[in-house]
C-alpha positions as CSV (number, residue, x, y, z in Angstrom):
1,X,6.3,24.3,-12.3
2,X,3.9,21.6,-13.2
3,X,1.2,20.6,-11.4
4,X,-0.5,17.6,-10.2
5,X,-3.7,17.5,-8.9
6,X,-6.0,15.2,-7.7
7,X,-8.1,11.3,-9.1
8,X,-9.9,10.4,-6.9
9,X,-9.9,6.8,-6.2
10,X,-11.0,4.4,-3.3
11,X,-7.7,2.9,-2.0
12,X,-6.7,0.8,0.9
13,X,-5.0,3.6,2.7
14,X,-5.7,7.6,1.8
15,X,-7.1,8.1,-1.6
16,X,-4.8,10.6,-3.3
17,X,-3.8,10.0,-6.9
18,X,-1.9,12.7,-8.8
19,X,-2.8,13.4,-12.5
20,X,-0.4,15.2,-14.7
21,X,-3.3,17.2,-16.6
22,X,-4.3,20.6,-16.9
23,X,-6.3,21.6,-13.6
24,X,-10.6,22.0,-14.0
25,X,-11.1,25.4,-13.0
26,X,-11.3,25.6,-9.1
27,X,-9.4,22.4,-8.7
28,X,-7.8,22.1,-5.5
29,X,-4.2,21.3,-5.5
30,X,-3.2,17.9,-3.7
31,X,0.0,16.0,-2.7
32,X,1.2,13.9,-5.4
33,X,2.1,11.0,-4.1
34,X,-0.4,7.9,-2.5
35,X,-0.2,8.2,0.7
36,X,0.8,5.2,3.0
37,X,1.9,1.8,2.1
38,X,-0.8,0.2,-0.8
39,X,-1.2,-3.6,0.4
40,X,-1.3,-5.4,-3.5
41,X,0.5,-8.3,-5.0
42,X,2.1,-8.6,-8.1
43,X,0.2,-11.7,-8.7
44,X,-2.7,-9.7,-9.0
45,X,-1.9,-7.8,-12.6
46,X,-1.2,-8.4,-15.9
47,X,2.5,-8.8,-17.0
48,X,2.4,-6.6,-20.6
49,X,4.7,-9.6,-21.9
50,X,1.7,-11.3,-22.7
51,X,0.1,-9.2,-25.0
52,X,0.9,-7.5,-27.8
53,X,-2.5,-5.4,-27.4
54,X,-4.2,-4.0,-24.3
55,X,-7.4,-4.6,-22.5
56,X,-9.0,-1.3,-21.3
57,X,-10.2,-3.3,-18.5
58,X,-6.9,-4.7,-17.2
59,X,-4.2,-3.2,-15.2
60,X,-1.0,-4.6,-16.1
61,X,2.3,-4.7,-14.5
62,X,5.9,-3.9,-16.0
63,X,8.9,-4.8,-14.4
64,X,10.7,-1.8,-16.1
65,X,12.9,0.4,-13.6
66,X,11.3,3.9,-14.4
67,X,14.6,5.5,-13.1
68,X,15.9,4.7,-16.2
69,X,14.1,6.9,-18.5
70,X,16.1,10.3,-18.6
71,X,19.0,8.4,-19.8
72,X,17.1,6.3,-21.8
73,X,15.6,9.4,-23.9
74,X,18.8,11.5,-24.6
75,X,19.8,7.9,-27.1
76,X,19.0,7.8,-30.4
77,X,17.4,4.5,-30.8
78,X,16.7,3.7,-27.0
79,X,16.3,-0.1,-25.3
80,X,12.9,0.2,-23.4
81,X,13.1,-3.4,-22.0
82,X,9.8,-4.8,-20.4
83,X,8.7,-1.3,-21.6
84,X,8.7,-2.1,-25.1
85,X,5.2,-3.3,-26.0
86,X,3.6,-0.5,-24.2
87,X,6.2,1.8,-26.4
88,X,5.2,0.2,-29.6
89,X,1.4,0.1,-28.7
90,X,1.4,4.2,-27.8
91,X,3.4,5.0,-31.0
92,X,1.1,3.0,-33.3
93,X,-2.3,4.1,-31.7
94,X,-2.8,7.8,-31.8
95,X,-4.3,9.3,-28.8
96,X,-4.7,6.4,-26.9
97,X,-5.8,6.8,-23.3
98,X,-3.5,5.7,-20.5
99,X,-2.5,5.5,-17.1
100,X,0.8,5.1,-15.6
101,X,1.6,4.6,-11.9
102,X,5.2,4.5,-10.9
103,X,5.5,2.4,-8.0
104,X,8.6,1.8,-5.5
105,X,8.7,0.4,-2.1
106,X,11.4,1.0,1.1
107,X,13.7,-1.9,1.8
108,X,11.8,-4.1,4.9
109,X,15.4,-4.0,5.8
110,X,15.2,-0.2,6.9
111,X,13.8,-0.1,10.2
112,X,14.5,3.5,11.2
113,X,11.3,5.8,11.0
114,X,13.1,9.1,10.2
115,X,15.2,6.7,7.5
116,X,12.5,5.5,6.1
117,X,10.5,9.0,5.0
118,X,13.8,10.1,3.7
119,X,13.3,7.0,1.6
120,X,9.5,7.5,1.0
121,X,10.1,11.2,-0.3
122,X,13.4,10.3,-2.3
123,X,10.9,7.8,-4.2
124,X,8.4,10.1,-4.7
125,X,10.4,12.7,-6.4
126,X,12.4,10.2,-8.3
127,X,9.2,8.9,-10.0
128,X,7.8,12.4,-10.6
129,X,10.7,13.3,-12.1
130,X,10.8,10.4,-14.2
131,X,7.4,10.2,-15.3
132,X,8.1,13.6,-16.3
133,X,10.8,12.8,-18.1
134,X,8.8,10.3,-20.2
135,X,6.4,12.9,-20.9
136,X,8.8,15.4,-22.7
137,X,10.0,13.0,-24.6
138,X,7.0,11.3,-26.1
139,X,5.5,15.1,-26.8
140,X,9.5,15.5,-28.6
141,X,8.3,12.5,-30.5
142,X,4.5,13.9,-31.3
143,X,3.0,11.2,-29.6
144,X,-0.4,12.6,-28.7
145,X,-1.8,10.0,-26.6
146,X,-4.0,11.1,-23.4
147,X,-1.5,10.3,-20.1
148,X,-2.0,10.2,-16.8
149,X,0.5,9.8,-14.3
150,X,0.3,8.7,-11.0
151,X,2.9,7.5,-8.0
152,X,2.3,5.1,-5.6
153,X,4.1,3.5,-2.4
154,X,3.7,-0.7,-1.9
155,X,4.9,-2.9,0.7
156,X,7.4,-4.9,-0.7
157,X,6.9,-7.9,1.4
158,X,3.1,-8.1,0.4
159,X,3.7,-6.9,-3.3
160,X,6.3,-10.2,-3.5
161,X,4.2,-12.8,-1.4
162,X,5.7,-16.3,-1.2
163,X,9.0,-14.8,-3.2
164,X,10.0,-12.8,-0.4
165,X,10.4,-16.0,1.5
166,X,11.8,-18.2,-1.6
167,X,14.0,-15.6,-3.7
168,X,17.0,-13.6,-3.5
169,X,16.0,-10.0,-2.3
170,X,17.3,-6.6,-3.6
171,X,19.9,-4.9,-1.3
172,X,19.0,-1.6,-2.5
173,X,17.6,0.5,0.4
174,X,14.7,2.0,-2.0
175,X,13.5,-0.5,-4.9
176,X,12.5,0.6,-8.1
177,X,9.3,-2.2,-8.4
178,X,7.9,-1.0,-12.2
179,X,5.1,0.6,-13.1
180,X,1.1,-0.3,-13.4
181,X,-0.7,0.5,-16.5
182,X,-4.2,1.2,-17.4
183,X,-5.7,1.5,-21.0
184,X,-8.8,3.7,-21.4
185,X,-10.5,6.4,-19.8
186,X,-12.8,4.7,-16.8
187,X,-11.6,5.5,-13.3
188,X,-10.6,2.0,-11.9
189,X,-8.8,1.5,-8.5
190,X,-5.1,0.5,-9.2
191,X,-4.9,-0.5,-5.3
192,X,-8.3,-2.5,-4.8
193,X,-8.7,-3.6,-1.1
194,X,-8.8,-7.0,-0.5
195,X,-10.8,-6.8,2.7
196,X,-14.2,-6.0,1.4
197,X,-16.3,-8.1,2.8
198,X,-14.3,-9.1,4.8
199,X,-15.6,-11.3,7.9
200,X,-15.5,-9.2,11.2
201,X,-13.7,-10.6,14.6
202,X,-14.8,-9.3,18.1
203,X,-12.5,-6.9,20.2
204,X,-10.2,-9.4,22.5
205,X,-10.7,-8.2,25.9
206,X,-8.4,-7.8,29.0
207,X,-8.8,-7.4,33.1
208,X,-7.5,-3.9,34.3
209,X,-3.9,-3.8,34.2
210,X,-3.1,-6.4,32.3
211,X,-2.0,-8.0,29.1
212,X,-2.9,-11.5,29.4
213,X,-5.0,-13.2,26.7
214,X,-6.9,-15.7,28.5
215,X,-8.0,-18.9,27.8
216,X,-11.5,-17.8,26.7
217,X,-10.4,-16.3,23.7
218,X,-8.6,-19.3,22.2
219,X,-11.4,-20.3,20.4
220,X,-11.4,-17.0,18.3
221,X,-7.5,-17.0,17.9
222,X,-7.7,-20.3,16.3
223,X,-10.9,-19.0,13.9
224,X,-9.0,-15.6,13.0
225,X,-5.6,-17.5,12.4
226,X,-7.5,-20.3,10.0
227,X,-9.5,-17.5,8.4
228,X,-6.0,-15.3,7.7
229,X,-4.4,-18.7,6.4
230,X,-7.6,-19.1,4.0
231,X,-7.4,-15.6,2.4
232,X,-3.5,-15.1,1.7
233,X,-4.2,-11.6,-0.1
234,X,-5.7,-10.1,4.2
235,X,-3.8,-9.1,6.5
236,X,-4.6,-7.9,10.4
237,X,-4.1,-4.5,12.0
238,X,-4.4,-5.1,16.0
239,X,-5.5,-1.9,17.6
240,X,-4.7,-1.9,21.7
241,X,-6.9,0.4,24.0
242,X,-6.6,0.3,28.0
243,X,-9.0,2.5,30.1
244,X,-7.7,5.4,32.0
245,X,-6.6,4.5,34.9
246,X,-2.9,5.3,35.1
247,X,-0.8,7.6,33.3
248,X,-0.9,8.3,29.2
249,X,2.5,6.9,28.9
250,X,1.9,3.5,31.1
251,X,-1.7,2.9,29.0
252,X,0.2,3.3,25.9
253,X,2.5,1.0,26.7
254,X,-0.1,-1.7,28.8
255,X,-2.7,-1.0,25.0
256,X,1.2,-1.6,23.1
257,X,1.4,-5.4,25.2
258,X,-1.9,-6.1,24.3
259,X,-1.2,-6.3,20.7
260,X,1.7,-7.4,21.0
261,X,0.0,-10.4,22.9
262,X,-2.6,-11.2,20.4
263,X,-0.1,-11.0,17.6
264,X,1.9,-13.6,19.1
265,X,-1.1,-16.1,19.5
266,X,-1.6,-15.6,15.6
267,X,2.1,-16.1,14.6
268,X,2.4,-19.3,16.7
269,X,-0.7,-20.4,14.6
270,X,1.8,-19.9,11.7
271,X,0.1,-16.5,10.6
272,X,3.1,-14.8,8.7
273,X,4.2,-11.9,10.9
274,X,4.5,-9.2,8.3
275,X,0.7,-10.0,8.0
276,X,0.5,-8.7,11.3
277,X,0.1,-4.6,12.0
278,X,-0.1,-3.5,15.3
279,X,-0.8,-0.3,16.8
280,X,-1.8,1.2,19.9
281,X,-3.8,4.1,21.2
282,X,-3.8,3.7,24.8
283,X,-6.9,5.8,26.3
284,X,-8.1,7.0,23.1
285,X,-11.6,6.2,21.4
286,X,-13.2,4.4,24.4
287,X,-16.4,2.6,24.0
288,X,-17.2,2.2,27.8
289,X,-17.7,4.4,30.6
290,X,-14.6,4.6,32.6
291,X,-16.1,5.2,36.2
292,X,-17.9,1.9,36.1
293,X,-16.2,-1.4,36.4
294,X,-17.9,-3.1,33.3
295,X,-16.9,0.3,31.1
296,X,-13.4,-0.2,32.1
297,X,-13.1,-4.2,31.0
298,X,-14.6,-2.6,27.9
299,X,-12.3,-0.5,27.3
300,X,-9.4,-2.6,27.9
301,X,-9.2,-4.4,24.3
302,X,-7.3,-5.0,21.3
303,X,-9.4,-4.2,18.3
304,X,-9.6,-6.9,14.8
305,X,-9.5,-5.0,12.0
306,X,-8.9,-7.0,8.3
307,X,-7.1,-5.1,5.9
């Protein structure tokens, strides 16, 4: 069985990058698959149309359906598509570094959890396998270029942008979205976060027991929404906390309304709602002391975190 094993790179979410190479002696053995959703847009890359050679300091993006590539390499003279340059660049540049990251994304149409992993491991192994697939074929072929493959998960709403809400989405439950390429050896970050630098907001507070954003904090809904609008690549996780008065289940649900409460003073600022994470942790990482009055108000917030 092959192995894939780890490259290590800072993403947005968990840095785990798979490498189909031989393994330095006491590597450790990793998943190999990105884990979580990577937050990029297509925008943001190269399309390999453009070029009929490569920049080792680009990342470029093919819209070529990866799935493809069994059949594709059992044909005698096979139709590569989008793929082609990259094809005709590898076969007339011996040993040519390169990365390739397949890269698919769930339907935003699939709101069942225990769906959705289904979805996120079918993807996985279907780009393993294809990448794979690739490989045998271009050793078949004595094509002795340096490869590394990787597999990464994007949200499909960020990855389109503004053509998610203008264009004609796929019905497919899990989309094939192409791969990313990377000429030369440097480690780069395929998945650079956007939120570097990023300007920080202060936690939104709440009275005991409830979920009410008050008046006060209008101010600060109107900067975060106007700052969000400004820099179209962030987006916003809201984090609700409540103190611990109560049971677990009734401060997950009160730290739940609280984010749920912010998020709705940002959407009706016309902040795009799939902009908009929220999650919440009830009694969990508190930054006050709960047997005093001013620990508890504290306590009771919803965390701003740009992402």
């Amino acid at each position: 069985m092959r192995r894939f094993f780890l490259l290590t790179i800072a993403v947005l979410i968990v840095p785990a990058f798979a490498v189909a190479q031989k393994p330095k002696k006491g590597g450790k053995e990793v998943s190999s698959f990105i884990e979580g959703k990577q937050k990029v847009r297509k925008a943001d890359y190269d399309t390999v149309w453009k070029f009929t050679t490569f920049d080792a300091k680009k990342i470029y993006f093919c819209d070529f359906d990866y799935t493809t590539i069994e059949t594709l390499t059992d044909v005698r003279h096979p139709d590569w598509g989008t793929f082609t340059p990259v094809i005709n660049y590898l076969q007339s540049v011996s040993r040519s570094p390169m990365r390739i990251c397949a890269i698919f994304a769930v339907n935003p149409s699939v709101t069942d959890e225990g769906r959705r992993k289904l979805l996120v491991e079918q993807g996985r192994q279907e780009a393993l396998e294809s990448l794979q697939a690739y490989k045998a074929w271009a050793d078949d072929k004595d094509m002795r270029n340096k490869l590394q493959f990787n597999v990464g998960q994007v949200d499909y709403r960020y990855w389109q942008g503004n053509d998610y809400f203008s264009t004609e989405q796929p019905g497919d439950e899990l989309i094939h979205v192409g791969l990313l390429l990377y000429f030369g050896t440097k480690k780069v970050n395929l998945f650079p976060s956007a939120a570097e630098g990023a300007k920080a907001f202060s936690d939104v507070k709440f009275f005991p027991n409830d979920a009410t954003v008050v008046e006060s904090w209008e101010p600060m809904m109107d900067s975060l929404a106007t700052y969000l609008q400004q820099n179209e690549r962030l987006e916003v996780l809201l984090v609700g906390y409540s103190d611990n008065t109560g049971t677990e289940a009734y401060n997950l649900g009160l730290s739940r309304q609280r984010a749920v409460e912010v998020k709705k003073k940002l959407t009706s600022r016309g902040v795009n709602e799939f902009r908009i994470e929220i999650e919440a942790k009830g009694i969990a990482d508190p930054i006050g002391d709960n047997s005093t009055y001013e620990g508890r108000i504290a306590n009771n917030r919803v965390a701003i975190v740009i992402q």
